[in-house]
N, C-alpha and C positions, 0 to 999 in steps of 0.2 A: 504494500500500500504506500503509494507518497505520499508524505506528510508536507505538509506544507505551513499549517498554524498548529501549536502547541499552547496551552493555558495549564501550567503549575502552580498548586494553589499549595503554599509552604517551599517556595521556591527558592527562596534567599535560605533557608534553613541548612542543616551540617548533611542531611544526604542532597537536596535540592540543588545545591550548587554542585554537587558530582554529576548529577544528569542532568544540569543546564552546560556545565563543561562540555560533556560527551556530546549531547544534542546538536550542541551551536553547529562543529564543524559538517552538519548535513544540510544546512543551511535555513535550516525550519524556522519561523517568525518564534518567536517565544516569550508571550505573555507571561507575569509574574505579576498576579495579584498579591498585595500585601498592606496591610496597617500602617507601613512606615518605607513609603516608597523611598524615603534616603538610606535605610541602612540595605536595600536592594542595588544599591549604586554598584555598590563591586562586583555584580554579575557581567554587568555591562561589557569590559575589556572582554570578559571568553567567546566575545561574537563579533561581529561587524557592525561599522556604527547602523542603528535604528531595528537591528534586529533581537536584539532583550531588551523586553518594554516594561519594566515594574509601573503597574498600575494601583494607584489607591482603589483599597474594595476594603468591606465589612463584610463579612460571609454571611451574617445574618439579614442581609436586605436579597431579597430575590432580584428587584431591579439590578443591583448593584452585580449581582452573583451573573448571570444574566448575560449583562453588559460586557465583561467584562472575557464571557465566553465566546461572545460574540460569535464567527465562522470557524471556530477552532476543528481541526481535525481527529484531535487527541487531546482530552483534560486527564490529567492527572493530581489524583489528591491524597497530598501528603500529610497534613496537619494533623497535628497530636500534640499533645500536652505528656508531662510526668508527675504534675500533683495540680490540683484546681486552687486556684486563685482567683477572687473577685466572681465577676461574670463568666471567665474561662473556668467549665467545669467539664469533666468527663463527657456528661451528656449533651453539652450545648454545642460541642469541639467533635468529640468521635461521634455522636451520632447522628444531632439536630444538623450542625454545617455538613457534614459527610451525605446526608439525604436529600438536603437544598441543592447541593453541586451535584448529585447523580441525577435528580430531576429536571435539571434545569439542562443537563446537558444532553440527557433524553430527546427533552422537548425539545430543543435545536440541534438536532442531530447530527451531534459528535459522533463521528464511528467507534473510537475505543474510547475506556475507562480506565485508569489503573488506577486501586484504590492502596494504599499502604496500611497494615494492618499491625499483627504482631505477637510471635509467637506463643503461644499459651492463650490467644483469645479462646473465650468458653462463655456461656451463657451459667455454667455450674461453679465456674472460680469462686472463691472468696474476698478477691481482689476488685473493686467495683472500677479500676482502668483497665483488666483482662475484660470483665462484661462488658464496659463500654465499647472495647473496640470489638466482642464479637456482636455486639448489638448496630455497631455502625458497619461490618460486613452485611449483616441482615438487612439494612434500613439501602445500603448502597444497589443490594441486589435485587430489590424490588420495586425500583425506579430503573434501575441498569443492569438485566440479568446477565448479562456478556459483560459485563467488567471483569478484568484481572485482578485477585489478591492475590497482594504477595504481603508476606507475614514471615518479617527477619527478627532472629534471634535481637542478644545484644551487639550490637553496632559500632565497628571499631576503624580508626583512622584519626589522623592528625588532629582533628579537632573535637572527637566523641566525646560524649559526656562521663562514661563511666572509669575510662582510666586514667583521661586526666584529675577526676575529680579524686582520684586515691592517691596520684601521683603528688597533685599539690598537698594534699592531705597527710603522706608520708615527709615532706618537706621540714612541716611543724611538729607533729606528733610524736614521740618517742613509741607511740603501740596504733596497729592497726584493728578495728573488729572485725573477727570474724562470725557474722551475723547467725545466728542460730549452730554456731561450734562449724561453720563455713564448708557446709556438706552439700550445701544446692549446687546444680551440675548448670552450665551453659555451653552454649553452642555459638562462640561469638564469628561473627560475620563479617566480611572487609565491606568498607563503604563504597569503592569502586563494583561491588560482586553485585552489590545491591542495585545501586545504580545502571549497571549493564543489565542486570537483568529489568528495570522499568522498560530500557530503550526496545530491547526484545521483547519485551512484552505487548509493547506499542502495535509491533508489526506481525509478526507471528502468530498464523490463524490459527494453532490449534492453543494458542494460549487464550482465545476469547473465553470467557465461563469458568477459565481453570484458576485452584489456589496453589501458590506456590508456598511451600514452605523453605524460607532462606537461614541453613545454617551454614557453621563453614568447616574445615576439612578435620577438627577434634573436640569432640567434648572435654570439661575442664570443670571441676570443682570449684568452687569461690577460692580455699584456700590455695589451689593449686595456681589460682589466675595473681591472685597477690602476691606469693612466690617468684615467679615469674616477672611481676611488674617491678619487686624491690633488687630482685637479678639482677635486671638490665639497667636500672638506675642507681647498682652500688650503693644502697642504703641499707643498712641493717634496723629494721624495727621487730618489737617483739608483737608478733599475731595472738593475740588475745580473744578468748572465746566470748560473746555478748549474747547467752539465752536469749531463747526468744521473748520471754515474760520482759527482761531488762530493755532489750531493745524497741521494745513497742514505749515503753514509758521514754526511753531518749528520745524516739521518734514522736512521741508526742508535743514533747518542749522542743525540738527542732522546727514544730508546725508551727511554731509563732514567730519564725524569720522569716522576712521576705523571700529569700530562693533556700527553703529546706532543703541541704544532702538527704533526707530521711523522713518521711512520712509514714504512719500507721498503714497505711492500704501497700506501700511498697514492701514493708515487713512482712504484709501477708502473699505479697506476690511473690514473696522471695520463699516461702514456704514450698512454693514447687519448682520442679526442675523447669528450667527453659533451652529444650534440647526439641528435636523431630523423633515422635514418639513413633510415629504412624509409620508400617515399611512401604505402604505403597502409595505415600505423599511425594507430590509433585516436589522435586529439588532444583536448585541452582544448574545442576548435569540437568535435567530436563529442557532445559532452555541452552545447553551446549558450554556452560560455564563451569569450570574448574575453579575450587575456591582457593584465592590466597589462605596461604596459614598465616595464626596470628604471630607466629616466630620469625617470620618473615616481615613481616611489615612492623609490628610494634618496635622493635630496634628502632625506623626511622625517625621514632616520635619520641618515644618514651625519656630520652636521656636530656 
């Protein structure tokens, strides 16, 4: 299919700018709605001048959502949150804006959808960001039944949130926690892997309808990822075990900073593994991708 307009909605964000990278050199127009069309500025150079356009949008205005879709050939929607704040809440984010953008692009007939999702979505979690985002696969696919999910573990490269966030955190702290004695297993994923797989997802007809589940080339225990991360960065700290009883109360006085490391509902998301359970779930190899290992690429960043 040629593509010719694209509309990424969470485009300026840490996977968004790997697949407005990739995207640009095909020459596709590429819309980027966002809240704060200046800190979209630095998408700009990855294309030719006038072809990445950050538009001011509200997700919650139909007009605005809409408008902003315009002739697009392909929407893609990225937007997620990790803890709710003010009006941005699980439901207003993964499922209400996630169902406005599949309807609206329905109704203007976008050819494909890809929605971004995320491993461990369930309608049965205990975690109310796992429900939201399978309630916003739900809500996507019954305005847009042919969208693509794809549902990436945790999410790793130069600017992810999760290992810078323990890297800076080993910097100050003489002890790390290991949340619940650091036995939850993950399956972290390159942001490049992810990213390649949106742009194929874009085109590739038998990815219409399908979910992918994006992990990457090894499973890892929490402690073993921390290991790992004080490795390569030559720190010695001591890994200290944090019950789960003790860490839901630090996570609850963490809830009253402005950007929490640690919320009660991540405490309980962290109670399950985030790995590909399923053996006959669509993978990264299904779309023709080979995943970076994270021994590979974390060196780049990590030090």
């Amino acid at each position: 299919m040629a593509i010719q307009n694209v509309t990424i909605f969470g485009g300026s964000g840490f996977i968004g700018r790997h697949i407005v990278r990739r995207l640009a050199p095909t020459g596709a127009v590429i819309h980027v709605p966002t809240r704060d069309p200046e800190k979209a500025l630095i998408l700009k150079p990855m294309g030719d001048v006038g072809q990445i356009v950050p538009i001011p949008c509200s997700v919650r205005s139909d007009a605005a959502v809409a408008r902003v879709i315009g002739a697009s050939d392909v929407v893609i929607n990225l937007l997620g949150i990790l803890y709710e704040k003010g009006r941005d809440t699980f439901q207003s984010i993964h499922v209400e804006a996630a169902a406005r953008i599949a309807r609206l692009a329905h109704e203007q007939g976008v050819k494909r959808f890809v929605h971004l999702s995320a491993l461990g979505a369930s309608a049965e979690s205990p975690s109310a960001y796992a429900r939201s985002k399978a309630a916003g696969e739900a809500a996507v696919r019954a305005f847009f039944p042919e969208a693509t999910i794809l549902r990436p573990g945790i999410v790793f490269g130069a600017e992810d949130h999760f290992f810078n966030m323990f890297s800076n955190l080993a910097r100050f702290s003489p002890v790390l926690p290991l949340i619940g004695g650091g036995h939850t297993r993950f399956q972290p994923v390159y942001v490049g892997d992810v990213a390649e797989a949106a742009l194929r997802a874009m085109t590739r007809p038998e990815a219409r309808g399908a979910i992918y589940e994006l992990g990457g080339a090894r499973v890892y225990s929490f402690r073993e990822l921390l290991e790992l991360l004080l490795r390569l960065t030559r720190r010695k700290r001591c890994l200290v075990d944090l019950p789960w009883p003790l860490a839901t109360v630090q996570a609850a006085v963490m809830e009253l900073f402005p950007h929490p490391l640690l919320t009660r509902d991540q405490v309980k998301l962290l109670k399950s593994d985030t790995i590909i359970i399923d053996p006959e779930a669509k993978t990264l190899g299904d779309l023709g991708i080979t995943p970076a290992g994270l021994e590979m690429i974390l060196p780049t960043y990590a030090r």
